[in-house]
VMD Tcl script that builds the backbone (N, CA, C; Angstrom):
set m [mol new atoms 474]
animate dup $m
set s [atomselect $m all]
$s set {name element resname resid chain x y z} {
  {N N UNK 1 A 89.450 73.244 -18.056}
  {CA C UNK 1 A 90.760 73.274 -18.645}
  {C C UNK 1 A 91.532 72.023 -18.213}
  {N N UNK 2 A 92.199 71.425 -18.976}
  {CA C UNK 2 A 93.074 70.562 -18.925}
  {C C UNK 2 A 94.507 70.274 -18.587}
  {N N UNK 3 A 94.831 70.419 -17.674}
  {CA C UNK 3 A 96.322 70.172 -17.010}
  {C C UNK 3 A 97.550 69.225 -17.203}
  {N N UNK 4 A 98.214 69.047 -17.945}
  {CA C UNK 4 A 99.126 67.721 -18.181}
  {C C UNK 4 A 100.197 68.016 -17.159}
  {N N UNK 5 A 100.744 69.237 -15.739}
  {CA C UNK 5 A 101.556 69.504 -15.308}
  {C C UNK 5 A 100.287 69.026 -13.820}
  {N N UNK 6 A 100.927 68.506 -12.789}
  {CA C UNK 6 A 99.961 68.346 -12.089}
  {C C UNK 6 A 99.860 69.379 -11.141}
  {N N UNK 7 A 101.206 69.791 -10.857}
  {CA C UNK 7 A 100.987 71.259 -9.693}
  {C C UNK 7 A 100.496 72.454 -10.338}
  {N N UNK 8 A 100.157 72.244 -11.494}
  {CA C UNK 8 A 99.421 73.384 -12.328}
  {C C UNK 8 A 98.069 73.274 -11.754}
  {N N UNK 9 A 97.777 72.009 -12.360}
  {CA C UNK 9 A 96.272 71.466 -11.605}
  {C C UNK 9 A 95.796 71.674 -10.626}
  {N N UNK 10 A 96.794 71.447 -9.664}
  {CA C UNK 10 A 96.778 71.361 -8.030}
  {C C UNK 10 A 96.602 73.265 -7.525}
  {N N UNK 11 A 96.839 74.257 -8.676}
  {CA C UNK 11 A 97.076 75.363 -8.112}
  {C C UNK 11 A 96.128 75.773 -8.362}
  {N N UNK 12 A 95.543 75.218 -9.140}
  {CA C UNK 12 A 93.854 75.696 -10.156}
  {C C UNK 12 A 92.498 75.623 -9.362}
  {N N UNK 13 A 92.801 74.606 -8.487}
  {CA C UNK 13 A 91.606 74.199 -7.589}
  {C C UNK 13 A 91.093 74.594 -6.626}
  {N N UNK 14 A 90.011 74.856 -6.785}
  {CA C UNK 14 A 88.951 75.986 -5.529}
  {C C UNK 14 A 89.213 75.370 -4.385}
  {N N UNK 15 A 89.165 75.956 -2.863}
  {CA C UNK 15 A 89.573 75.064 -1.626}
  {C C UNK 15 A 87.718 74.784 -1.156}
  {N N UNK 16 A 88.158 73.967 -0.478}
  {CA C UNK 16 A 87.161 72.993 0.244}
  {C C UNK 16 A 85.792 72.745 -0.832}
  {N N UNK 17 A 86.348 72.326 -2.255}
  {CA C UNK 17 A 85.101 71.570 -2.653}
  {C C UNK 17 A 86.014 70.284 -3.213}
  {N N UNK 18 A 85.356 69.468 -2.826}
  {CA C UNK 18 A 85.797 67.737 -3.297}
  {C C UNK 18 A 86.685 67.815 -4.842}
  {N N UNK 19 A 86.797 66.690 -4.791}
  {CA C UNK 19 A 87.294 66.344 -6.002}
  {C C UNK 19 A 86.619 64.624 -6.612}
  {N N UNK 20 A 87.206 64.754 -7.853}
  {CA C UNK 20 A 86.174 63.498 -8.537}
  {C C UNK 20 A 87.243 63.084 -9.078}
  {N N UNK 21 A 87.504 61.484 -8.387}
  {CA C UNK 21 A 88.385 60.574 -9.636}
  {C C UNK 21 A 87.607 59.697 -9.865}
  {N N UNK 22 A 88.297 59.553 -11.521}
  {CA C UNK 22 A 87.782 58.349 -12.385}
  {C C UNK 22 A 89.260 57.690 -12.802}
  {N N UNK 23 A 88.473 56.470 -13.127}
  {CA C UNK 23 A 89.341 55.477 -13.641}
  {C C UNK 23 A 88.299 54.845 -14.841}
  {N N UNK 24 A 88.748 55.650 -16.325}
  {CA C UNK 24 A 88.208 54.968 -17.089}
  {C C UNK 24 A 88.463 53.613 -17.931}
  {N N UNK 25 A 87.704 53.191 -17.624}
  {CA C UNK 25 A 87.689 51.358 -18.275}
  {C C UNK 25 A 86.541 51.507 -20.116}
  {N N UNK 26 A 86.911 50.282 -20.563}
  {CA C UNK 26 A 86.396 50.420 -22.026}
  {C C UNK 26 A 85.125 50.152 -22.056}
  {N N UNK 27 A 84.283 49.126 -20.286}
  {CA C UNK 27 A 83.354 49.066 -20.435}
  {C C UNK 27 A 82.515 49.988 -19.047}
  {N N UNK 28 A 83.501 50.400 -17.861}
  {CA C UNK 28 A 82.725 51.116 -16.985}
  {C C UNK 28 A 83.422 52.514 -17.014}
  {N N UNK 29 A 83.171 53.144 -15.851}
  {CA C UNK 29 A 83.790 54.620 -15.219}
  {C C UNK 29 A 84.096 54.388 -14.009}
  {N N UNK 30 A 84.988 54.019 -12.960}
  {CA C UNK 30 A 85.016 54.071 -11.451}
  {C C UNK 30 A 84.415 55.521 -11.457}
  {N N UNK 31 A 84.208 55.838 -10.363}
  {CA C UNK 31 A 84.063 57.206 -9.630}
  {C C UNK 31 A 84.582 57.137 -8.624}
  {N N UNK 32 A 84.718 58.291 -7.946}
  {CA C UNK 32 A 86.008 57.647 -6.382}
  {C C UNK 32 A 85.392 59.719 -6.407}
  {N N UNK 33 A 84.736 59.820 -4.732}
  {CA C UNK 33 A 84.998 61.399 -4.509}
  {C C UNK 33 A 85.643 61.510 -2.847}
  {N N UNK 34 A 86.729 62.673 -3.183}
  {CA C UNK 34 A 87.207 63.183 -1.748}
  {C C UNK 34 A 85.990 63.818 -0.846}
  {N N UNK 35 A 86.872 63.998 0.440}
  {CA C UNK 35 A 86.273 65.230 1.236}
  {C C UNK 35 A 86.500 66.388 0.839}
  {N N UNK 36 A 85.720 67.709 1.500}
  {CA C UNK 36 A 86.641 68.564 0.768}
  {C C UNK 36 A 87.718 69.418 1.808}
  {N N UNK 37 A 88.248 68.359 2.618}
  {CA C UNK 37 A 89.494 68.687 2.962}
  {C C UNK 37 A 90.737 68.122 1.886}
  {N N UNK 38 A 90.436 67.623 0.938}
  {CA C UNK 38 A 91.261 66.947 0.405}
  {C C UNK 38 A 91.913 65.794 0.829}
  {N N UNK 39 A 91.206 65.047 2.023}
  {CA C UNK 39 A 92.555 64.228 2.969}
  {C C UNK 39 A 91.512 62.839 2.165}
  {N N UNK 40 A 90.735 62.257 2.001}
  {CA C UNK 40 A 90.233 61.045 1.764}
  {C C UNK 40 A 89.300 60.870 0.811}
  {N N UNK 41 A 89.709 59.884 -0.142}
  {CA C UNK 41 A 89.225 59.821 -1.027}
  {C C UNK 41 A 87.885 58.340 -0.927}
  {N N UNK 42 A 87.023 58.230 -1.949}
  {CA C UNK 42 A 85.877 57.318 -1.056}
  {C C UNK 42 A 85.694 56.698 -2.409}
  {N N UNK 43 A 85.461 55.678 -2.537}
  {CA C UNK 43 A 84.759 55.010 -3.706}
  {C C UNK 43 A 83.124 55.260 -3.983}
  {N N UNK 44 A 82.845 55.686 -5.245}
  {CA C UNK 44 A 81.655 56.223 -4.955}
  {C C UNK 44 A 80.428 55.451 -6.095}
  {N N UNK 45 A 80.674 55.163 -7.303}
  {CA C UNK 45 A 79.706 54.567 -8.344}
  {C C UNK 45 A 80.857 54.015 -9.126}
  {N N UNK 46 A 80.368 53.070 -10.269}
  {CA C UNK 46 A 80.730 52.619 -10.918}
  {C C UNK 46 A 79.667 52.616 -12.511}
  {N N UNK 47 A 80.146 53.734 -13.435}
  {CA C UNK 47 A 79.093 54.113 -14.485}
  {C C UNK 47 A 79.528 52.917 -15.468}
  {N N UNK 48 A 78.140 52.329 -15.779}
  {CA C UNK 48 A 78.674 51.463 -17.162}
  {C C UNK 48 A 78.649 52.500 -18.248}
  {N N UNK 49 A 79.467 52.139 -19.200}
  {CA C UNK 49 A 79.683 53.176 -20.225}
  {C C UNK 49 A 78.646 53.016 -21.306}
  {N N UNK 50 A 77.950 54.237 -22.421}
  {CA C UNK 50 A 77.316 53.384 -22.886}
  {C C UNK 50 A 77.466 54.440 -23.974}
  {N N UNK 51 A 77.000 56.248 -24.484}
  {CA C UNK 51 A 77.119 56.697 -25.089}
  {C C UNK 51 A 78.232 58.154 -24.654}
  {N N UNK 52 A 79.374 58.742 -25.071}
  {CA C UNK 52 A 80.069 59.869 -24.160}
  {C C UNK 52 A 78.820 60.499 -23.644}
  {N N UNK 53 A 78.064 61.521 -24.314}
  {CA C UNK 53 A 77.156 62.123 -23.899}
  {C C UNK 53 A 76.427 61.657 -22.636}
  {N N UNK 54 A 75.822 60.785 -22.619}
  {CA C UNK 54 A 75.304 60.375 -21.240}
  {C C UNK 54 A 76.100 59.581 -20.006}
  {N N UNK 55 A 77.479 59.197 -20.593}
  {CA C UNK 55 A 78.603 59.342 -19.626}
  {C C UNK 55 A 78.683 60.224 -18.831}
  {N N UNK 56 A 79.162 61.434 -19.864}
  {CA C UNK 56 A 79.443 62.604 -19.157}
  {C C UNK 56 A 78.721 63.482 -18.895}
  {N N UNK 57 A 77.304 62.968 -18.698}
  {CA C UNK 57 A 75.752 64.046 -18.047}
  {C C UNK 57 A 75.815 63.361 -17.086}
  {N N UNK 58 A 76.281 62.068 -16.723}
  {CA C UNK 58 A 76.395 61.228 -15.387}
  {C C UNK 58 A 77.401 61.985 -14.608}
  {N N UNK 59 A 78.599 61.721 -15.131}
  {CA C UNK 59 A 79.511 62.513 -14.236}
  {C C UNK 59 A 79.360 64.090 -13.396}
  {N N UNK 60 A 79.210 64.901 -14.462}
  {CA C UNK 60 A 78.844 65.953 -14.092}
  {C C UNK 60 A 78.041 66.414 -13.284}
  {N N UNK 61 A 76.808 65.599 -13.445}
  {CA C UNK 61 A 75.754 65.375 -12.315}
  {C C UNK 61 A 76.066 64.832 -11.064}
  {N N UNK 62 A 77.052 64.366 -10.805}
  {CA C UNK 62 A 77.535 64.050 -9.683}
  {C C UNK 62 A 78.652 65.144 -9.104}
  {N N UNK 63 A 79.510 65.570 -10.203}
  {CA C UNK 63 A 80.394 66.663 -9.612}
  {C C UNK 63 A 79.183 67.937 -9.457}
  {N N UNK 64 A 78.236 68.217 -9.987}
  {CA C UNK 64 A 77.490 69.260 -9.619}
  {C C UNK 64 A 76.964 69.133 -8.039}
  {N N UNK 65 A 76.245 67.471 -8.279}
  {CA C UNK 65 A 75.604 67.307 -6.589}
  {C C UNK 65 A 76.568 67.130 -5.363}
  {N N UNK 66 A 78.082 67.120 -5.662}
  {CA C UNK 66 A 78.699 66.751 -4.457}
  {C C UNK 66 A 79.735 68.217 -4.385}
  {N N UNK 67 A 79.023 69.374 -5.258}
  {CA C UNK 67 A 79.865 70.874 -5.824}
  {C C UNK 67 A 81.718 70.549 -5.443}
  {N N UNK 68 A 81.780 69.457 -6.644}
  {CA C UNK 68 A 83.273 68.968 -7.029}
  {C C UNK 68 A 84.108 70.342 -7.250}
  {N N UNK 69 A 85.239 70.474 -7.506}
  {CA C UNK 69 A 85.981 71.714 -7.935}
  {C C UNK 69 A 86.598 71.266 -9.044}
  {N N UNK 70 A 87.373 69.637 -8.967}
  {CA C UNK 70 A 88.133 69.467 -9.938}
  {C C UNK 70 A 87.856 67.922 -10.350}
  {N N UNK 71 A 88.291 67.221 -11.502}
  {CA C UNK 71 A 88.203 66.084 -11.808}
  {C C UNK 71 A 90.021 65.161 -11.911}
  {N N UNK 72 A 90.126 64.368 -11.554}
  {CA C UNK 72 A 91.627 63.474 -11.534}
  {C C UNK 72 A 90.986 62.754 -12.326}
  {N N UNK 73 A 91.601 62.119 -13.763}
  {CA C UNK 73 A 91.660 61.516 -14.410}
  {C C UNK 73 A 92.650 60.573 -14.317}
  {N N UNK 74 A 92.303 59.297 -13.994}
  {CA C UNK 74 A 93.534 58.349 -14.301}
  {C C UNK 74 A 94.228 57.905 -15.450}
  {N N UNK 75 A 95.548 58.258 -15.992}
  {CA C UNK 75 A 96.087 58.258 -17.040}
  {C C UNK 75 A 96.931 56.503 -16.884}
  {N N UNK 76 A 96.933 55.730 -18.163}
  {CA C UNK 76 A 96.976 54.574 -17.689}
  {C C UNK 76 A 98.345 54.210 -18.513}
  {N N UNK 77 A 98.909 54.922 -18.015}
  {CA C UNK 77 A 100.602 54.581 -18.486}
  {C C UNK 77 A 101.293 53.376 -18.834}
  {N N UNK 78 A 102.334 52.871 -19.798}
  {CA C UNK 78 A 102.478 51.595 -19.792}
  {C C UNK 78 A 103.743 51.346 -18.357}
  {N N UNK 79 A 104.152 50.109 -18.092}
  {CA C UNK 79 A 104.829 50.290 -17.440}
  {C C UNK 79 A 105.937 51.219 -17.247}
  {N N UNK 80 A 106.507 51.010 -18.471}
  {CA C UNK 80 A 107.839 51.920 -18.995}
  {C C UNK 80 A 107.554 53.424 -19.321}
  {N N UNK 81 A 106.291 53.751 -18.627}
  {CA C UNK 81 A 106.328 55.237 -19.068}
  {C C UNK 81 A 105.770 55.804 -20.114}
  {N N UNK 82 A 105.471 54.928 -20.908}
  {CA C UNK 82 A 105.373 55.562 -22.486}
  {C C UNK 82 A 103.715 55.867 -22.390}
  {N N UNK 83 A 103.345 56.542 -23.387}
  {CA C UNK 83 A 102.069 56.315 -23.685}
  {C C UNK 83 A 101.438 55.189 -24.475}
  {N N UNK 84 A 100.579 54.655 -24.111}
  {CA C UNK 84 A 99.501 53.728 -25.307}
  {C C UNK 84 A 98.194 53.956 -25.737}
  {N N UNK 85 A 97.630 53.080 -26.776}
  {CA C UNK 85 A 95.946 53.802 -26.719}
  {C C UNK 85 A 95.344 53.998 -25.627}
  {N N UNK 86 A 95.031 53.307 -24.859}
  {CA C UNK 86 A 94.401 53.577 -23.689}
  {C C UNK 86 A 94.845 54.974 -23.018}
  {N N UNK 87 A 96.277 55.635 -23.162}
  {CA C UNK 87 A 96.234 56.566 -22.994}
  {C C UNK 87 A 95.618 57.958 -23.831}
  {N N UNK 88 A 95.782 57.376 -25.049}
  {CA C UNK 88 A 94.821 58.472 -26.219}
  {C C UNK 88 A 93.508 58.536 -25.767}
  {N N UNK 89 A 93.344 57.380 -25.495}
  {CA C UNK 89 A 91.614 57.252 -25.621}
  {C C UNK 89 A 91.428 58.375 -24.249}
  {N N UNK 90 A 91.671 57.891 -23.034}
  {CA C UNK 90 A 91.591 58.954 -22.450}
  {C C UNK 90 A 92.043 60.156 -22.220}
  {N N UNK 91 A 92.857 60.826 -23.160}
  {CA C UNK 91 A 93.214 62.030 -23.444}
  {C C UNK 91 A 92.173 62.628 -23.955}
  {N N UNK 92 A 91.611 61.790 -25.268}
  {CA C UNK 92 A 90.293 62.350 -26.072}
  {C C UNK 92 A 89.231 62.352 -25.112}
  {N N UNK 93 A 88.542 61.558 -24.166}
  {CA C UNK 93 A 87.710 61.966 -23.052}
  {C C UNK 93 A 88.186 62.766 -22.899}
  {N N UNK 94 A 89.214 63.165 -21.732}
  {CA C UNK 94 A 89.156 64.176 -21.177}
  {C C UNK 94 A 89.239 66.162 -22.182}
  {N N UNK 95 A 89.499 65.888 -23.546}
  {CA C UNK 95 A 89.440 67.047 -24.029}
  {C C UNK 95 A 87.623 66.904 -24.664}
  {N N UNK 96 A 87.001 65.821 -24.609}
  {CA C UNK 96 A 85.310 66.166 -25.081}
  {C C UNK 96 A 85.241 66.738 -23.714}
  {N N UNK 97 A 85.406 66.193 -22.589}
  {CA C UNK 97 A 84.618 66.705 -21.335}
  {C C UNK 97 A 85.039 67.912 -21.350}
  {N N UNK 98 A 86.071 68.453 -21.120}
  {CA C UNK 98 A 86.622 70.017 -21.350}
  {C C UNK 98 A 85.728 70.727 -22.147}
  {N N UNK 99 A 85.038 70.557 -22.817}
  {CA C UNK 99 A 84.145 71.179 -23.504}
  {C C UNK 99 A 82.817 70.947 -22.953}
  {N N UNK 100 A 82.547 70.207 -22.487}
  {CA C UNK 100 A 81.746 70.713 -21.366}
  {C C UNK 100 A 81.241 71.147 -20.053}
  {N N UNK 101 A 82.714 71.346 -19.398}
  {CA C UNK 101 A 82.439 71.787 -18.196}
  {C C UNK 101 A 83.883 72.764 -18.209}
  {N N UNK 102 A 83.812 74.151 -17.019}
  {CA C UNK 102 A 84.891 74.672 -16.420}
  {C C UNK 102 A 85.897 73.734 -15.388}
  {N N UNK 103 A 85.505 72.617 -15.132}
  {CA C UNK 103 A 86.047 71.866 -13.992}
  {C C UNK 103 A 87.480 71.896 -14.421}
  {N N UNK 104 A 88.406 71.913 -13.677}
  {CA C UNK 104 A 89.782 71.911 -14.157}
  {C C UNK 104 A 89.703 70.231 -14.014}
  {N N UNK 105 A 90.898 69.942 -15.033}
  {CA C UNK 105 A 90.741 68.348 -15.124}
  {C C UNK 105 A 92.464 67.967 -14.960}
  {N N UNK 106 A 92.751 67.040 -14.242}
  {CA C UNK 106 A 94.041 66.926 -14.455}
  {C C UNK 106 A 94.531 65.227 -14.485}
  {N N UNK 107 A 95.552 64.984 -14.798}
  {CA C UNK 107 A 96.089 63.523 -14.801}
  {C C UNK 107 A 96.973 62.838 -13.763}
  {N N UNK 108 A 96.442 61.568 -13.501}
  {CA C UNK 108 A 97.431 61.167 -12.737}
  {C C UNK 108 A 97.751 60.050 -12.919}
  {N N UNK 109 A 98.907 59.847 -13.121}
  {CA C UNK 109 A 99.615 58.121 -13.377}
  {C C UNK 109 A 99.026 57.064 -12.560}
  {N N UNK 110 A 97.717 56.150 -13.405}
  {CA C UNK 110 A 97.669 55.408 -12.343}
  {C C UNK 110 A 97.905 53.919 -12.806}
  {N N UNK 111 A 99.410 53.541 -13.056}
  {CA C UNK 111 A 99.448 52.384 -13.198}
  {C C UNK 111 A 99.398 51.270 -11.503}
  {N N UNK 112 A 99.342 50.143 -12.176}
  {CA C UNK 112 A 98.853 49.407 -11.020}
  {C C UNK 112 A 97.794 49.990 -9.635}
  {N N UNK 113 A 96.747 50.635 -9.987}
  {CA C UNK 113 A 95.996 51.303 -9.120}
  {C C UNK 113 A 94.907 50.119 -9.009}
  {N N UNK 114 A 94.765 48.961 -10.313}
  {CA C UNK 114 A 93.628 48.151 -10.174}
  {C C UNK 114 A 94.345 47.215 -9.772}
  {N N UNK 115 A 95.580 46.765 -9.992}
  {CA C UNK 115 A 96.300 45.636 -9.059}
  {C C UNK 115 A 96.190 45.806 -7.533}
  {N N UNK 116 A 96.408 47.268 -6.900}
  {CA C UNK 116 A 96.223 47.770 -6.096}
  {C C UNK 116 A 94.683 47.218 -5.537}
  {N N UNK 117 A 93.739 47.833 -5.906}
  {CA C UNK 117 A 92.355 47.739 -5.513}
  {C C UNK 117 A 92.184 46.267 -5.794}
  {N N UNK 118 A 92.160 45.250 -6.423}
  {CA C UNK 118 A 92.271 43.578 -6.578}
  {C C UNK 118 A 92.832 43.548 -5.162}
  {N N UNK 119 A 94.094 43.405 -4.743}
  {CA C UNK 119 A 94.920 43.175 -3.587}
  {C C UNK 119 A 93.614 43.549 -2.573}
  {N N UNK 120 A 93.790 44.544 -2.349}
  {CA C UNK 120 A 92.639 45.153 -1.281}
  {C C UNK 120 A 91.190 44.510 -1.086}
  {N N UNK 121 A 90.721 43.915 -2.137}
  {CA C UNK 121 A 89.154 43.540 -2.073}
  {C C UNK 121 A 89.502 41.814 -1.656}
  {N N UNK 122 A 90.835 41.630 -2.311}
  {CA C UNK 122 A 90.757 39.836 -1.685}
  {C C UNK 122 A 90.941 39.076 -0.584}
  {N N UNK 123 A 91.981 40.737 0.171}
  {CA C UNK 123 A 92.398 40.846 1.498}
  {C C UNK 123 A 91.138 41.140 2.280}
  {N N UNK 124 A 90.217 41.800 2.132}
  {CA C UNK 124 A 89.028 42.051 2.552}
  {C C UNK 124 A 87.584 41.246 2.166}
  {N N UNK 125 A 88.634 39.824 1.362}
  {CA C UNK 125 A 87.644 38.516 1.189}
  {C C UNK 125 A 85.989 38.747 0.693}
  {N N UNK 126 A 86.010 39.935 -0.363}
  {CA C UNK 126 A 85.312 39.976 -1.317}
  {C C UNK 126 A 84.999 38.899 -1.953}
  {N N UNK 127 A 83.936 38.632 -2.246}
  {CA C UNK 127 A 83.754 37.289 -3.499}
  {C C UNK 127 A 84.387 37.705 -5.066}
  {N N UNK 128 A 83.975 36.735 -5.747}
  {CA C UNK 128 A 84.565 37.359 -7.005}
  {C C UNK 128 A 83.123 37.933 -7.293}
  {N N UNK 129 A 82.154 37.594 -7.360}
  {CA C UNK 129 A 81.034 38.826 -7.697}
  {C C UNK 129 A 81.485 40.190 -7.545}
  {N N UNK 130 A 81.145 40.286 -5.717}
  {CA C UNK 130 A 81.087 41.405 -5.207}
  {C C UNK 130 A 83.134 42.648 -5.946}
  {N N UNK 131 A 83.751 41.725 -6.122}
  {CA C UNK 131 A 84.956 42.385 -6.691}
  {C C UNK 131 A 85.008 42.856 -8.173}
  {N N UNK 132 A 83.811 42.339 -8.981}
  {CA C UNK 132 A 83.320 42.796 -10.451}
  {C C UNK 132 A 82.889 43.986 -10.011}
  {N N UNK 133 A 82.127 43.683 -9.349}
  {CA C UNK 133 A 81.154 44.952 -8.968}
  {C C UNK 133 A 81.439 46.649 -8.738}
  {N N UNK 134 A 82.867 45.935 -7.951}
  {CA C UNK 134 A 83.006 47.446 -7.208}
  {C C UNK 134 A 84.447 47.688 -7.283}
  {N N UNK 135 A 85.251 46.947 -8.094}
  {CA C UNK 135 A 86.827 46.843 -8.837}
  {C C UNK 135 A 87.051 48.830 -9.107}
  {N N UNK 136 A 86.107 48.852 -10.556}
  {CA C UNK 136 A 86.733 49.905 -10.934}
  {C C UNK 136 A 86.670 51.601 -9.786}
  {N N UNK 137 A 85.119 51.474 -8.879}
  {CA C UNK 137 A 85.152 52.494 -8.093}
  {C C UNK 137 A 86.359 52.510 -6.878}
  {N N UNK 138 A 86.599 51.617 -6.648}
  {CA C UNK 138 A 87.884 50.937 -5.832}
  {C C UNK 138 A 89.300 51.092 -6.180}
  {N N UNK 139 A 89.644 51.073 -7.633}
  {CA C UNK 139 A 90.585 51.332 -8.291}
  {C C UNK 139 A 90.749 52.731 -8.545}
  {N N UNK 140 A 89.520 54.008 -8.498}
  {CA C UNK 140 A 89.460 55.051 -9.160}
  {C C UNK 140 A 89.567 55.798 -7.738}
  {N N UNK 141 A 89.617 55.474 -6.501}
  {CA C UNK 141 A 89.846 55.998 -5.273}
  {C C UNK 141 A 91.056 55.640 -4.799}
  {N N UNK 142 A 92.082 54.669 -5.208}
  {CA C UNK 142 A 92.949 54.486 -5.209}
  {C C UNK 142 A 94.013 55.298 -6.441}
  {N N UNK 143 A 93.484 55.660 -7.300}
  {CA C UNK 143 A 93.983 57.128 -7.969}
  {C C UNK 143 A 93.732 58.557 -7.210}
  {N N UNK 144 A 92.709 58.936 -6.976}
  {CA C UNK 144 A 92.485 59.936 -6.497}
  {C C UNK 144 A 92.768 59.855 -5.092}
  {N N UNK 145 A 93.601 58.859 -4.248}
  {CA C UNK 145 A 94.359 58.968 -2.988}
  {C C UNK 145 A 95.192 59.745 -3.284}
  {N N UNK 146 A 95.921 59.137 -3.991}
  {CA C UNK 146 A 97.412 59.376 -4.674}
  {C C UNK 146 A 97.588 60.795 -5.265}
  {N N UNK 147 A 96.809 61.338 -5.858}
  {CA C UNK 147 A 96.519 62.771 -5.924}
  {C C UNK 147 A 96.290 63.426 -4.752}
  {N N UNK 148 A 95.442 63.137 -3.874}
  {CA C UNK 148 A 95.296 64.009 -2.578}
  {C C UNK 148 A 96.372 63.925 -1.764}
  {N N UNK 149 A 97.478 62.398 -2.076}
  {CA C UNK 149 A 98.263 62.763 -1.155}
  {C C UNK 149 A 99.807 63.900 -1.803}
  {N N UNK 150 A 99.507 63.595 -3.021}
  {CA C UNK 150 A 100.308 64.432 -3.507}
  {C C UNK 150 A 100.117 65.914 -3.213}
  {N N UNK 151 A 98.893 66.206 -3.844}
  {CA C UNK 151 A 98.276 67.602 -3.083}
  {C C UNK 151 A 98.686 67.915 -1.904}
  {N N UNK 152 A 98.628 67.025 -0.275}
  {CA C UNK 152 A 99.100 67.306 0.779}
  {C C UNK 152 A 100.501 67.240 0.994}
  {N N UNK 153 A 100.951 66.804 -0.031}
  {CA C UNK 153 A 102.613 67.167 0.363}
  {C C UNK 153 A 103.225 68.385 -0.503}
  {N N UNK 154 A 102.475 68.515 -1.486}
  {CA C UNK 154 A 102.854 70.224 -2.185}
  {C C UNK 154 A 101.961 71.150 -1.439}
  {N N UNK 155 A 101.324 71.202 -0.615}
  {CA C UNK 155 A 100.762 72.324 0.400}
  {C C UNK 155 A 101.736 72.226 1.749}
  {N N UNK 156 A 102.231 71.397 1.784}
  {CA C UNK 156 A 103.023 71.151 3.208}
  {C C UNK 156 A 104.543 71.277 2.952}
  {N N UNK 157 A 104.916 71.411 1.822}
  {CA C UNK 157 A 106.732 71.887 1.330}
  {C C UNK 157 A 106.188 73.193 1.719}
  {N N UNK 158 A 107.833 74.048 1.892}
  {CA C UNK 158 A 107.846 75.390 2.402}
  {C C UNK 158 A 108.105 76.114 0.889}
}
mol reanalyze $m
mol bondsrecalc $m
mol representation Tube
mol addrep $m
């Protein structure tokens, strides 16, 4: 099921199994998976994209082998808030995948999450190879921080 409210999302989710963010790009998938304390999120693959179907037999296969609970989708907002294609496009992912899995799926604003992850890999004097390489899984754990830390501060309000 699909969540556009995020503490909906956040209420939906089984305790202590991971979670799976992506950050979808037009030509890869970051992957990014937590612990399943929810406290840290890890950069994990980077899927080149090639047909949905075997996209999303990739994914799944990974939320099956790491028994994910939920998926964070990075929603790629324009600055100002609004929606753009890139946000359709991944709206429509995320309602094909809904059809194939129970995983609750939810969204999270991740603008500047790859400016974010750029900053981080140049500071950590990545080459530009090695920063092709591993940009979008880097960027898609830098979404799914941001969710876990959100998560830990709506478990920690009274």
């Amino acid at each position: 099921m699909i969540h556009d409210d995020f503490a909906t999302f956040a209420a939906t989710l089984p305790p202590m199994r991971a979670l799976l963010g992506l950050d979808l790009g037009d030509r890869t998938i970051g992957v990014a998976l937590s612990d399943r304390l929810w406290q840290v999120a890890s950069p994990h693959e980077t899927i080149r994209r090639r047909k949905f179907t075997l996209d999303a037999a990739r994914l799944l296969e990974i939320a099956t082998a790491r028994e994910a609970g939920g998926i964070v989708l990075g929603l790629p907002r324009n600055m100002d808030g609004s929606e753009g294609p890139r946000c359709q496009s991944t709206r429509a992912f995320a309602r094909n995948l809904a059809r194939l899995t129970d995983l609750p799926i939810g969204y999270w604003d991740e603008r500047l999450s790859t400016v974010a992850a750029e900053r981080a890999l140049l500071e950590a004097d990545a080459s530009r190879k090695r920063r092709a390489e591993v940009i979008d899984n880097v960027a898609a754990s830098y979404i799914l921080q941001g969710a876990l830390d959100r998560i830990g501060h709506m478990r920690a309000a009274p």
